[in-house]
C-alpha positions in Angstrom: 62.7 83.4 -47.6 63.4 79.7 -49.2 62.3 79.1 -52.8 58.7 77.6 -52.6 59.1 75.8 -55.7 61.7 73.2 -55.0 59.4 71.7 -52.3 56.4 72.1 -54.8 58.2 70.3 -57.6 59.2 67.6 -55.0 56.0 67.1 -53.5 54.4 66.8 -57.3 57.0 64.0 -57.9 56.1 62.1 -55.1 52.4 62.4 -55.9 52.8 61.5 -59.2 54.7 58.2 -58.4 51.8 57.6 -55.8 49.8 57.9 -58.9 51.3 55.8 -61.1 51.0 53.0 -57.9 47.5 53.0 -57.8 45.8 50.8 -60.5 44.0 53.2 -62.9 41.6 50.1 -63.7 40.1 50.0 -59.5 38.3 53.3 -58.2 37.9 52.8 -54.3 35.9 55.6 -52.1 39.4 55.4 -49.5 38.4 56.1 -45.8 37.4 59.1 -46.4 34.1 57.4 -48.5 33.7 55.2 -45.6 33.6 57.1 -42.8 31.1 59.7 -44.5 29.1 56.5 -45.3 28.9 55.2 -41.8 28.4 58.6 -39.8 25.7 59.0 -42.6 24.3 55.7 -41.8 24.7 56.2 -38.2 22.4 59.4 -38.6 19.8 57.9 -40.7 19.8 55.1 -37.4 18.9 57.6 -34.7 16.4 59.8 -36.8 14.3 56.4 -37.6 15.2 55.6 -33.6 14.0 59.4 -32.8 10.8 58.9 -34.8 9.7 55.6 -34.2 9.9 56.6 -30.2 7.8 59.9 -31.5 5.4 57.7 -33.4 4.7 55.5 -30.5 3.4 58.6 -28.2 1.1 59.7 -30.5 -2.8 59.4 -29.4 -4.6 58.3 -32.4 -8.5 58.6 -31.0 -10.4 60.3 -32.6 -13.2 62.5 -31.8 -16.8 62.6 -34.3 -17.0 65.5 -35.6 -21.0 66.7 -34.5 -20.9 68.8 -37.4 -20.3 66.0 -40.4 -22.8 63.7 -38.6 -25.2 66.3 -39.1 -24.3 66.7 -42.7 -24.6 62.8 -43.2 -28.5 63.0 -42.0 -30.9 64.1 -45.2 -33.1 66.8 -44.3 -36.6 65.4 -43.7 -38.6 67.0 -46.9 -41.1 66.1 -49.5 -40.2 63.2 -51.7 -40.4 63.6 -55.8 -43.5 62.0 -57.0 -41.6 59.8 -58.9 -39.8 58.1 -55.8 -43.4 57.5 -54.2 -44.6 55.7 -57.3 -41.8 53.7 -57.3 -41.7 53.0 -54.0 -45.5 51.5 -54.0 -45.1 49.5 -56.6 -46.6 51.9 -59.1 -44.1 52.6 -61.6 -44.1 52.5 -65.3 -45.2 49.4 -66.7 -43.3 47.3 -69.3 -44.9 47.7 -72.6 -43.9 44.9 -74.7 
């Protein structure tokens, strides 16, 4: 079996001068960032594709509820007496 370590200490020296080639001042994302980025940006394309063609086949009429209509009516009852004064002019008068 060869010695692994001669091609391990070789391939660390020509990392390391690929290393020292790169400027240490510029950080770049490579192709690797990119094509992440654009299969990303190509997903976030056909979900809002997906739901904008879901969105359009949605029904939005909508049925009264018979049940909250009743709930808006007042029971017919008797009024406070207080209400009926005030509503025939007969309230308190101004003292002054």
């Amino acid at each position: 079996m060869p010695d692994m370590s001669a091609s391990a200490s070789l391939a660390m020296t020509h990392l390391v001068t690929f290393a020292k080639e790169v400027d240490e001042d510029k950080v770049t994302p490579g192709v690797l960032g990119f094509i992440v980025f654009a299969a990303m940006a190509l997903a976030v394309w056909a979900l809002m594709k997906s739901m904008s063609r879901h969105m359009n086949r949605v029904d939005f009429t909508q049925v009264p509820d018979p049940k909250a209509e009743q709930a808006e009516q007042p029971e017919p009852g008797p009024e406070p007496a207080d209400a009926e004064a005030e509503a025939s002019g007969q309230g308190k008068q101004k003292q002054g």
